[in-house]
C-alpha positions as CSV (number, residue, x, y, z in Angstrom):
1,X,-55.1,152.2,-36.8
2,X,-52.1,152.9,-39.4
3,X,-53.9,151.8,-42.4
4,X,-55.2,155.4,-43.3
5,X,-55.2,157.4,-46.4
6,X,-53.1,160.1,-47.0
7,X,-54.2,163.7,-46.1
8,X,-51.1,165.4,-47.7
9,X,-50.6,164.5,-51.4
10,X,-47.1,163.4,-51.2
11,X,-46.0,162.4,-55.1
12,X,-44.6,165.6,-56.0
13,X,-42.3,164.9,-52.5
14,X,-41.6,161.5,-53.7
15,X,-40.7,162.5,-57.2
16,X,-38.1,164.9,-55.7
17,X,-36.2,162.9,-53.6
18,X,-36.4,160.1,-55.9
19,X,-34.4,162.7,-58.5
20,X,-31.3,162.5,-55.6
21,X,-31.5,159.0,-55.3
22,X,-31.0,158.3,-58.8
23,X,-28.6,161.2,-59.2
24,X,-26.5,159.8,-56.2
25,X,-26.6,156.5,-58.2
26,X,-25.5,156.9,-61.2
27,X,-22.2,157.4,-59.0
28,X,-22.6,155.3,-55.9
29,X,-23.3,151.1,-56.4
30,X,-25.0,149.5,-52.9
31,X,-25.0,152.0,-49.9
32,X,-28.8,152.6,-49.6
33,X,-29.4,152.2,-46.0
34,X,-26.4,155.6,-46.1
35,X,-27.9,157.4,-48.9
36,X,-31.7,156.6,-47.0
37,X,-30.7,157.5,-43.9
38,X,-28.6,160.8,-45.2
39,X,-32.0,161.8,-47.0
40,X,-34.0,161.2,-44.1
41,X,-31.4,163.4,-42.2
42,X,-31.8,166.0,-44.4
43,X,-35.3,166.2,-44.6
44,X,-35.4,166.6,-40.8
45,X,-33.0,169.0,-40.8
46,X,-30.3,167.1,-38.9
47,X,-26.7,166.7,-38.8
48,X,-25.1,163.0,-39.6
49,X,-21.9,161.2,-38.3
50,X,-20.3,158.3,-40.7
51,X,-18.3,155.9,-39.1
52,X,-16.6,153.4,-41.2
53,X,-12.8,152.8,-42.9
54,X,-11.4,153.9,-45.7
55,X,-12.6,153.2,-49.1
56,X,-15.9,152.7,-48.4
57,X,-17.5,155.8,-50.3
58,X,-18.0,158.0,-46.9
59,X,-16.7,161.3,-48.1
60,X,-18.0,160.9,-51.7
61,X,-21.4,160.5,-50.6
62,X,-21.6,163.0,-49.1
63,X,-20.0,165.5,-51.9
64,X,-22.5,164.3,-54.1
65,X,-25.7,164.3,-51.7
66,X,-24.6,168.7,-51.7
67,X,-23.6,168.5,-55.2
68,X,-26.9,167.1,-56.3
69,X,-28.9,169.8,-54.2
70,X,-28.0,173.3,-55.7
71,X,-26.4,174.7,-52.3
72,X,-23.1,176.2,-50.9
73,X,-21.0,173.3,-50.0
74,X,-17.4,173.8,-47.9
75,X,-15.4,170.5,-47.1
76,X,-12.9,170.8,-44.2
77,X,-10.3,168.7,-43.4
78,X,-9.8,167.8,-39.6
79,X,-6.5,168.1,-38.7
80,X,-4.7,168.1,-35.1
81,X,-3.1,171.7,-35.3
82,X,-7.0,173.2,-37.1
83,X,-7.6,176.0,-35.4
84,X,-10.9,178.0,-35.0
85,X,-9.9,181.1,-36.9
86,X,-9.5,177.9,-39.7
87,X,-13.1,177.5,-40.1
88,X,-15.2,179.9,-38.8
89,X,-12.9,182.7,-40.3
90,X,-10.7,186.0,-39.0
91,X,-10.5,189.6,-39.4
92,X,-8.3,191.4,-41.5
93,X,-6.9,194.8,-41.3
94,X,-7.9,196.7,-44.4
95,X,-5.6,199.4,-45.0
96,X,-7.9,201.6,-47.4
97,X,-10.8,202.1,-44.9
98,X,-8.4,201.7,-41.8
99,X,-10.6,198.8,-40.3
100,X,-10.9,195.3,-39.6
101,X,-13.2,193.0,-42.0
102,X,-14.0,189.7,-41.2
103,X,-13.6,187.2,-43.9
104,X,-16.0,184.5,-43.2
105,X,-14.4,180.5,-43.5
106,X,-15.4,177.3,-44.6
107,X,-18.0,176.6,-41.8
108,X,-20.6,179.6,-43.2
109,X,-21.9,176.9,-46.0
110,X,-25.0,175.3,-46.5
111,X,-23.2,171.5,-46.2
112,X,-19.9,171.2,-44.5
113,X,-18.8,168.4,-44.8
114,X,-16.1,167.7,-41.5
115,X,-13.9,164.5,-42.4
116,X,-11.8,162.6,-40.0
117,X,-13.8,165.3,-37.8
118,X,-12.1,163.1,-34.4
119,X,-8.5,164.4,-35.3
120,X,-9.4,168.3,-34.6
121,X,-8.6,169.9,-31.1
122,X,-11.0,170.7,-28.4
123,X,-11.0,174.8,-29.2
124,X,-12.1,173.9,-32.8
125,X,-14.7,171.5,-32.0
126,X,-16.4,174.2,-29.4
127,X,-16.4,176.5,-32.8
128,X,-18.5,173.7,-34.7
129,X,-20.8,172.7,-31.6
130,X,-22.3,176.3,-31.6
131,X,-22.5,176.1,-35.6
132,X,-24.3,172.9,-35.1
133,X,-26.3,173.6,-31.9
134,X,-27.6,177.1,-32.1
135,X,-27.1,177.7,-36.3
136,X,-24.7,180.7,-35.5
137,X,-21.4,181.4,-35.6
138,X,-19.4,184.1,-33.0
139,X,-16.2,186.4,-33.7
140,X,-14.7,189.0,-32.4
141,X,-18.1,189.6,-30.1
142,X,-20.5,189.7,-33.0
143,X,-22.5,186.5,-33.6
144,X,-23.7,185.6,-37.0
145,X,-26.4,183.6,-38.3
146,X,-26.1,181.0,-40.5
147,X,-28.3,180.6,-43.5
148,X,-30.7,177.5,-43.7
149,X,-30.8,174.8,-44.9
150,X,-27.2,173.9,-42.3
151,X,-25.6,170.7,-42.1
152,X,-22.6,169.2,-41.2
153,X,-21.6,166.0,-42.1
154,X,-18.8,164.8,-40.3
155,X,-16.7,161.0,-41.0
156,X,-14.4,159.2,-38.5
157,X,-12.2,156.3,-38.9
158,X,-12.5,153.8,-36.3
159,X,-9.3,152.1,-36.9
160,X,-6.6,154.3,-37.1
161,X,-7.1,156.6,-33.5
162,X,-3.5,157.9,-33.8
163,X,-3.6,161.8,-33.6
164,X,-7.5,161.7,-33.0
165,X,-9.7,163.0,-30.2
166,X,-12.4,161.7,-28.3
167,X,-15.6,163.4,-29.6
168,X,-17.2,164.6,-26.0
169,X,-20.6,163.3,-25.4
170,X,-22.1,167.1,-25.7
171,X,-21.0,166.9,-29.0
172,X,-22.1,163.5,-29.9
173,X,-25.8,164.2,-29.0
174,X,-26.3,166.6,-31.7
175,X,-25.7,164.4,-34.6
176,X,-29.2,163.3,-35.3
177,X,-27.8,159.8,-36.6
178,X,-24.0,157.9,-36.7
179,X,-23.9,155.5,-39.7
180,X,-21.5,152.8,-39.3
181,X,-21.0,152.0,-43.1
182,X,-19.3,148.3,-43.8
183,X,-17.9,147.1,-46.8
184,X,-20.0,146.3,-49.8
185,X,-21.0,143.4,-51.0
186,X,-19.2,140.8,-53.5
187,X,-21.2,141.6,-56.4
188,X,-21.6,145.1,-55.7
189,X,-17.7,145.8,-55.2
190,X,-17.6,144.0,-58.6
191,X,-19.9,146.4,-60.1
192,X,-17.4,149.3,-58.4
193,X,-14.7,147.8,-59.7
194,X,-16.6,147.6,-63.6
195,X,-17.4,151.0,-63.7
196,X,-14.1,152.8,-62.7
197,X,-12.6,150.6,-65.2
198,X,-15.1,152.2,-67.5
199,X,-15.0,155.7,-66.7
200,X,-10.9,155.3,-67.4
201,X,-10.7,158.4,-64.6
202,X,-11.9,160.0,-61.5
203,X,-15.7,161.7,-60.9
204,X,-15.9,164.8,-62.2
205,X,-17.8,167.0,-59.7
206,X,-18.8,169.7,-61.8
207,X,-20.6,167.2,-64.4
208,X,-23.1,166.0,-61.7
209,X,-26.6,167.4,-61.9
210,X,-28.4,169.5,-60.0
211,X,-32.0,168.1,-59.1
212,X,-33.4,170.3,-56.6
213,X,-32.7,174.0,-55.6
214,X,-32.7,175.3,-52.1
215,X,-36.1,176.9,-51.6
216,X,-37.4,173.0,-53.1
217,X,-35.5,171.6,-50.1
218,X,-36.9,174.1,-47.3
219,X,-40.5,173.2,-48.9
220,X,-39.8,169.5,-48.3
221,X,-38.7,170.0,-44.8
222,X,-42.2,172.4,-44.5
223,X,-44.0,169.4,-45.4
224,X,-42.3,166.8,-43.3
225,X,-43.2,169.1,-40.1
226,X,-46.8,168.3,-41.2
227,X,-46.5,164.4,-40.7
228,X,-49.3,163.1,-38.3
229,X,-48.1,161.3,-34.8
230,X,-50.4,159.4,-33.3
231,X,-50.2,160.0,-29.2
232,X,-49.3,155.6,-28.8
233,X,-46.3,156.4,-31.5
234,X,-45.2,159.2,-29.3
235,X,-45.5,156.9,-26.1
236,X,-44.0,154.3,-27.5
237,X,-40.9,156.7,-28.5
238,X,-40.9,157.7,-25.1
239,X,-41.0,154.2,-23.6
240,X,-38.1,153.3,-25.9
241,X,-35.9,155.8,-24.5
242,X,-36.9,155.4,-20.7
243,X,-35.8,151.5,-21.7
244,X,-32.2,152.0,-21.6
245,X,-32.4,154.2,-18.7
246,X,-33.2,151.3,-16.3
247,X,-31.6,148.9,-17.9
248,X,-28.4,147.5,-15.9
249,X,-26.3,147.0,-19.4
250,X,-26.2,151.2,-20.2
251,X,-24.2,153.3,-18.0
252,X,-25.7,156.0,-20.1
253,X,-29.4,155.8,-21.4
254,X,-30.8,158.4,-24.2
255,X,-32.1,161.3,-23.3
256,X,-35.4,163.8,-23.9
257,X,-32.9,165.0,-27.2
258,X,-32.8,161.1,-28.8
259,X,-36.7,161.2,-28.1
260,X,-37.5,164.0,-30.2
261,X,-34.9,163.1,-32.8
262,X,-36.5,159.5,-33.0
263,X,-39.7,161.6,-33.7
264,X,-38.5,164.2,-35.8
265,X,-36.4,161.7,-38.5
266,X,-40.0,159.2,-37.9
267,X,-41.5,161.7,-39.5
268,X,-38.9,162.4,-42.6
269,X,-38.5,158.1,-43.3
270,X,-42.1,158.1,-43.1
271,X,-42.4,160.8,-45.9
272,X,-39.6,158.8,-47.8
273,X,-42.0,156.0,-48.0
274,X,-45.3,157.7,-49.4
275,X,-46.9,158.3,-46.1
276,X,-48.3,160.9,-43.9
277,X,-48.1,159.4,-40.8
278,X,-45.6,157.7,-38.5
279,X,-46.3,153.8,-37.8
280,X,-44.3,151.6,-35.7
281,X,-42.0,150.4,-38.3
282,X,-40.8,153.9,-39.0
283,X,-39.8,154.1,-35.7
284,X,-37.8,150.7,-35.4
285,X,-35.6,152.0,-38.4
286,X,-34.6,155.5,-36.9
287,X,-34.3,154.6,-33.3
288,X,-31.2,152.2,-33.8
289,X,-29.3,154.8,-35.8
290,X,-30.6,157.7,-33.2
291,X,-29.6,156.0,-30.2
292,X,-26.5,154.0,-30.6
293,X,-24.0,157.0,-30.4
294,X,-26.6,158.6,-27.4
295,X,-25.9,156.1,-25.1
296,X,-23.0,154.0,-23.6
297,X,-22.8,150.5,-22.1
298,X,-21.8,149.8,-18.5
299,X,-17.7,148.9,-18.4
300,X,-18.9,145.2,-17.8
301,X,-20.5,144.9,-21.2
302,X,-17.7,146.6,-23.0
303,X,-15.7,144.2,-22.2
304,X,-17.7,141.6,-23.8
305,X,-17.0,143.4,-27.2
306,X,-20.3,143.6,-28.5
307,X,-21.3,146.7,-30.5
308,X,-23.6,149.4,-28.4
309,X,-25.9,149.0,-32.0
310,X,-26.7,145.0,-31.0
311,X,-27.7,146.4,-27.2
312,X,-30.1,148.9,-28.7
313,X,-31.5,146.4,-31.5
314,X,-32.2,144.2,-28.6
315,X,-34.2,146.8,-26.1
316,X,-35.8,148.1,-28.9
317,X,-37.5,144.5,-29.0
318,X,-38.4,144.3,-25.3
319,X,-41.1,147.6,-25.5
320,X,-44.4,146.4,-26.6
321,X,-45.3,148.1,-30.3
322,X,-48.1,150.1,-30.0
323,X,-51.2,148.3,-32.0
């Protein structure tokens, strides 16, 4: 059943988002599974949430994934007294023409990039939901639309919750994926630790390259939208989700949102790998990373202190793959 040929001839894709993977590392040593899944992201036009501690390469990831791409980037940092005249902007009296001009903020960017996104205030996370959600920001009564391609990229740190706010669960849903990055390996944080001692200073951002344009990157989406799903693969999404719904462990399963996202970033990771078509495997990688911030365990299995990832892992292998 999945061992077709291509219809869409997909080595002018590859060779594209193989130029960002190699640009990215040049910089980065280890982190695929992040740099993958912040491709795949993009391609499916998505917005991502890192989870992880300091000093793990969170933020400069993600400078460099914009920096590599020739679009408007903005980074923001969350603070507890941001407001939401901070980032979406304000108007200013201009005394020549006697009226009020509205200089637009950080948030009208291609990438935004929100780090330590949990320590901003519940009036300044409402600004970046409608950003996020509808792709337009309002002000003053007019709304504005934001150009494409718009993503946010947003990082927490899990340890230190002093000054931080709970993301609400509205919120939450629309990141396509949360990446819980871990430290590197031995011999890769060897390899960090050889080339900083090489460079003898800090990345310079303005010497990265530039591999793609905008207009490349709205052609790639175009053609990930053109991925074939078979109708088991969309079941089998569908039975995935319904899975944690009536299952005793989740308090809260995923809903009709994860299932499309599960499709949609399918589609993108199946493009990634050379194909025009979405098998089963495509869909064990995504749903993990789609679900595990989508749905929370009942109060008796928190206790136990197992991660909400392990829970999903485990019903993901309970629902029969599709042959």
């Amino acid at each position: 059943m999945y061992q077709l040929e291509n219809r869409i001839n997909l080595e002018p894709f590859a060779a594209k988002t193989q130029l960002i993977r190699d640009a990215i590392g040049q910089y980065i040593v280890g982190q695929e599974k992040m740099i993958t899944l912040l491709l795949t992201a993009l391609l499916a036009d998505g917005h991502v949430l890192i989870e992880g501690v300091p000093g793990v390469a969170k933020t400069l990831t993600a400078r460099l994934l914009s920096r590599v791409i020739d679009v408007d980037f903005k980074r923001i940092q969350f603070t507890p007294d941001l407001l939401p005249s901070d980032i979406i902007g304000t108007s200013v009296f201009n005394a020549q023409s006697s009226k009020f001009v509205f200089n637009k903020g950080p948030l009208f960017s291609n990438f935004v990039l929100a780090d330590e996104i949990n320590r901003a205030p519940a009036k300044t996370q409402s600004a970046l939901f409608e950003a996020m959600e509808e792709r337009q920001i309002t002000a003053d009564g007019i709304t504005y639309l934001l150009d494409e391609p718009f993503m946010v990229i947003a990082t927490q740190n899990p340890v230190d919750l002093e000054g931080t706010y709970r993301l609400p669960e509205a919120q939450i849903d629309r990141f396509l994926f949360k990446i819980i990055v871990d430290y590197p390996k031995l011999e890769e944080e060897t390899e960090i630790i050889n080339r900083h001692h090489q460079r003898k200073q800090s990345i310079d951002m303005t010497k990265v390259a530039r591999v793609i344009d905008q207009q490349t990157l709205l052609d790639l989406r175009k053609q990930v939208k053109e991925i074939y799903v078979d109708e088991k693969i969309i079941s089998y999404i569908a039975k995935l989700s319904d899975a944690t719904r009536n299952n005793p462990d989740f308090f809260l399963g995923a809903s009709p949102r994860a299932s499309i996202a599960i499709l949609e970033s399918a589609k993108a990771f199946a493009a990634l790998n050379g194909r025009d078509f979405v098998n089963p495997d495509d869909i064990k990688f995504v749903a993990p990373f789609v679900m595990n911030h989508r749905v929370i365990l009942s109060p008796e299995k928190e206790l136990e202190g197992i991660g909400t990832a392990d829970y999903v892992t485990d019903i993901i292998k309970t629902v029969e793959i599709p042959r």
